[in-house]
C-alpha positions in Angstrom: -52.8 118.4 -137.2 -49.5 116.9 -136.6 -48.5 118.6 -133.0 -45.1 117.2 -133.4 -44.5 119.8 -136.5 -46.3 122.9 -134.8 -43.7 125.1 -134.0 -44.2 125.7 -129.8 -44.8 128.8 -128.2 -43.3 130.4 -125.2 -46.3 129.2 -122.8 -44.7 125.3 -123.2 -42.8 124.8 -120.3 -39.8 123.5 -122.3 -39.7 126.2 -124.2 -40.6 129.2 -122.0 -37.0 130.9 -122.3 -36.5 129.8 -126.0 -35.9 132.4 -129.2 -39.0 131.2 -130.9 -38.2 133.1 -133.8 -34.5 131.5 -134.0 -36.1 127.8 -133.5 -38.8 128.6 -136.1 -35.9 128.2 -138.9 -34.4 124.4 -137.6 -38.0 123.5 -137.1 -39.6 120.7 -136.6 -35.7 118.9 -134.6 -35.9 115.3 -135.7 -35.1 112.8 -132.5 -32.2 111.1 -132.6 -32.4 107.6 -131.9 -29.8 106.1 -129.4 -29.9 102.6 -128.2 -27.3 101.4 -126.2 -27.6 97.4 -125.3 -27.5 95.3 -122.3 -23.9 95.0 -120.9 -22.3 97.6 -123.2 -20.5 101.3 -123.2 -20.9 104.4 -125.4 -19.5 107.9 -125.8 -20.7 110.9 -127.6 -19.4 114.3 -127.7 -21.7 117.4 -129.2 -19.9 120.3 -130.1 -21.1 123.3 -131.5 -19.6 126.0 -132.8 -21.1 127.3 -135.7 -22.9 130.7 -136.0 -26.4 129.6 -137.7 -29.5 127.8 -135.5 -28.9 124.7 -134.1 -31.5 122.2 -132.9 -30.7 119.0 -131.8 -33.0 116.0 -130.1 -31.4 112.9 -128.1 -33.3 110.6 -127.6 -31.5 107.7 -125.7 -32.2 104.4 -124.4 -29.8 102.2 -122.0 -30.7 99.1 -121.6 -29.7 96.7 -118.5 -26.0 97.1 -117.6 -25.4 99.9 -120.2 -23.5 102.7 -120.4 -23.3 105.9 -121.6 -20.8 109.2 -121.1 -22.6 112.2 -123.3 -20.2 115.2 -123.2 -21.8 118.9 -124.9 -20.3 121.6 -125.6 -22.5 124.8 -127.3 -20.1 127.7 -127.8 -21.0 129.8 -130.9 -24.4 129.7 -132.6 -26.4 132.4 -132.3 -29.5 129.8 -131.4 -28.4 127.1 -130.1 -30.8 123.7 -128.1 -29.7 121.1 -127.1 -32.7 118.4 -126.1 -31.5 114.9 -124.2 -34.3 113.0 -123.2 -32.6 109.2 -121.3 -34.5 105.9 -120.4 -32.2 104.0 -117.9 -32.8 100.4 -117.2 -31.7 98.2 -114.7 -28.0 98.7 -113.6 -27.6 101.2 -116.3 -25.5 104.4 -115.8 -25.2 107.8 -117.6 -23.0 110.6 -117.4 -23.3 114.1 -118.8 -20.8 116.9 -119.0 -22.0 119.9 -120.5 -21.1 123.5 -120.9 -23.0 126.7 -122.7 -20.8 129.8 -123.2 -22.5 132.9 -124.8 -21.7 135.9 -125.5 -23.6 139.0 -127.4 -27.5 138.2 -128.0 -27.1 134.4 -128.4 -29.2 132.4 -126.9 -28.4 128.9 -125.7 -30.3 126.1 -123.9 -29.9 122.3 -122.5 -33.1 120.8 -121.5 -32.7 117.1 -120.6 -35.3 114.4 -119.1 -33.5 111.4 -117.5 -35.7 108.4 -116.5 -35.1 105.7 -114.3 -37.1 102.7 -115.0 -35.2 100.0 -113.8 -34.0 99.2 -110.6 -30.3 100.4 -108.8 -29.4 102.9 -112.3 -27.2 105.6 -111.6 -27.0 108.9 -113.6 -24.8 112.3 -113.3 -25.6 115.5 -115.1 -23.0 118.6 -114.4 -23.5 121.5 -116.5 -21.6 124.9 -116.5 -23.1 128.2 -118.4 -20.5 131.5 -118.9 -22.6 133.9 -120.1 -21.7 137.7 -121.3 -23.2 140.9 -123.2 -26.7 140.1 -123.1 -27.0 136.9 -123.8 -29.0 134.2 -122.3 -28.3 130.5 -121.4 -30.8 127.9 -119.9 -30.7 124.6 -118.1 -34.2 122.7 -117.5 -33.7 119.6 -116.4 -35.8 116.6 -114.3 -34.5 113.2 -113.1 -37.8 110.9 -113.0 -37.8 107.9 -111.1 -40.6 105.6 -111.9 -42.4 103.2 -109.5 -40.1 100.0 -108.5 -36.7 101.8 -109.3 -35.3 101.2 -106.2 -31.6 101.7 -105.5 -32.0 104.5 -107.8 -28.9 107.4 -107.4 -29.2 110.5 -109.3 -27.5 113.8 -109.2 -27.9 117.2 -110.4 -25.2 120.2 -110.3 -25.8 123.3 -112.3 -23.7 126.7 -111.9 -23.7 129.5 -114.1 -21.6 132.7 -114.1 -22.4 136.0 -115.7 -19.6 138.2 -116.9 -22.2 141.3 -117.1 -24.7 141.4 -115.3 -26.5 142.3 -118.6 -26.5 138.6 -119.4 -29.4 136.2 -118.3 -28.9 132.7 -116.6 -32.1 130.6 -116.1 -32.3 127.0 -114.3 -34.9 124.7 -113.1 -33.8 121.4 -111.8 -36.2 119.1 -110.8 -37.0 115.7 -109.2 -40.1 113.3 -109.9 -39.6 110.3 -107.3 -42.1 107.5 -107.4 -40.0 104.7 -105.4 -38.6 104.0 -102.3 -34.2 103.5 -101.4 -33.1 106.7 -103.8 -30.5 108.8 -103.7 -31.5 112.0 -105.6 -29.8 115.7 -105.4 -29.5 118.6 -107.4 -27.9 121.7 -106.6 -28.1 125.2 -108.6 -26.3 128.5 -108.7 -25.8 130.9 -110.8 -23.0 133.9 -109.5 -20.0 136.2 -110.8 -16.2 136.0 -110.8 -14.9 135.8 -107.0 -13.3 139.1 -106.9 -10.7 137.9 -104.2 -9.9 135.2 -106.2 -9.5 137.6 -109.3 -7.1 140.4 -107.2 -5.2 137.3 -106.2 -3.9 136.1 -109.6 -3.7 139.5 -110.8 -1.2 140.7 -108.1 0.8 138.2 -109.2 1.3 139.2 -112.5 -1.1 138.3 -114.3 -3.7 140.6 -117.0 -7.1 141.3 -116.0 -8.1 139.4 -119.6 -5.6 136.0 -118.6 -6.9 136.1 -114.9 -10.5 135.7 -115.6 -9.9 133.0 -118.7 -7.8 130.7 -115.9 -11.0 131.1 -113.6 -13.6 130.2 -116.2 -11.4 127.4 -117.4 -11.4 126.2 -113.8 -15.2 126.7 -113.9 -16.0 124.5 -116.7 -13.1 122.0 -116.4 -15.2 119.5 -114.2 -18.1 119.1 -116.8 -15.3 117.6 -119.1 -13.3 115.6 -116.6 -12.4 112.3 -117.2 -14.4 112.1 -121.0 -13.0 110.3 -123.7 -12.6 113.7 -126.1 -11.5 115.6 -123.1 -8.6 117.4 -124.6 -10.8 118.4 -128.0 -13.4 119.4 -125.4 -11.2 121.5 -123.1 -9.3 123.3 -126.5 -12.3 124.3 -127.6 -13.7 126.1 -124.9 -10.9 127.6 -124.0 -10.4 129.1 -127.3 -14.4 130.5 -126.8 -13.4 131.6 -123.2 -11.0 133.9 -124.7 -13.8 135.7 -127.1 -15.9 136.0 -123.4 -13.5 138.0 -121.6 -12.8 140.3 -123.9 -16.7 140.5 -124.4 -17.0 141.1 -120.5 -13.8 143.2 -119.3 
């Protein structure tokens, strides 16, 4: 049997929060091969926005001195994954921005793998979730750090905020440290509108429906900062953002 076209089931860790029935009809996701070499720089921006299933697999390799800024942005299917799986080597860096908003039953996930294999390789993932109605979003996520990749610095951040508290957010950052001189943090949380900051901009004029879009934009904002497509990225989101609120007043 080829395991690589068995369609998983709930009890694989990976896939514990996934609509298996949704993932059954992009199934098997072919990896996509990305091979950045020594001494060079890459972008990438993912955006989806369609309404069907979407599966996608990244499978990427930075080689000594590379690059790489990966920016995602899922706003729209009604399944949507998003798998990243990274191999850093020496000196390498990579950067991920990413944001998930949902709304209705949809069901969206990021689950990303980033290795370091070579010594003093830096990587960056921030991802924002804006969830409403009753839908789910999910960020699983390890930095590995193999034996001898000293020097390594690695960082987490991973917030999520539910419009209704209806909605599901689920996260599980994680570190696997074999080596010695790292730098390795994550930090999660998932939380609602500040309702301060909400009675603020709405005693100064401003509708419930425009207060709450300026907040989420504020929200996401850093998981695009400073990415080649950041304007593309940032319109479409805020268009999506708009579709939320009026999902969650």
């Amino acid at each position: 049997m080829n395991l690589e076209l068995t369609l998983p089931t709930r009890k694989d860790e990976d896939f514990r929060y996934s609509d298996i029935e949704a993932l059954g009809t992009v199934w098997p996701v072919q990896r996509e091969e990305i091979v950045v070499a020594a001494g060079l720089e890459q972008s990438l921006q993912v955006i989806e926005l369609g309404e069907g299933a979407v599966a996608r697999h990244l499978a990427i390799r930075l080689e000594k001195g590379a690059k790489m800024d990966l920016r995602v942005l899922t706003a729209g299917p009604a399944y949507g994954r998003i798998a990243i799986d990274v191999r850093l080597e020496e000196g390498a860096g990579f950067t991920l921005g990413a944001a998930q908003l949902a709304t209705g039953k949809q069901t969206l996930e990021i689950v990303t793998r980033v290795t370091h294999a070579g010594l003093n390789a830096t990587s960056s993932q921030i991802v924002r979730t804006v969830l409403a109605g009753h839908a789910t979003g999910t960020y699983l996520g390890c930095i590995a750090v193999e034996r001898g990749a000293d020097g390594t610095d690695a960082e987490q951040s991973v917030r999520a905020m539910l419009l209704d508290r209806t909605a599901t957010a689920n996260a599980r950052p994680e570190l696997e440290i074999y080596a010695d001189d790292v730098k390795a943090a994550h930090g999660c949380a998932v939380g609602e509108l500040d309702a301060e900051g909400l009675f603020y901009l709405m005693s100064r004029g401003l509708p419930p429906a425009e207060a709450k879009r300026l907040m989420l934009q504020a929200f996401i904002a850093e998981a695009f900062a400073g990415a080649p497509g950041e304007e593309a990225l940032d319109e479409a989101a805020i268009a999506r953002l708009a579709a939320l609120v009026e999902t969650g007043l």
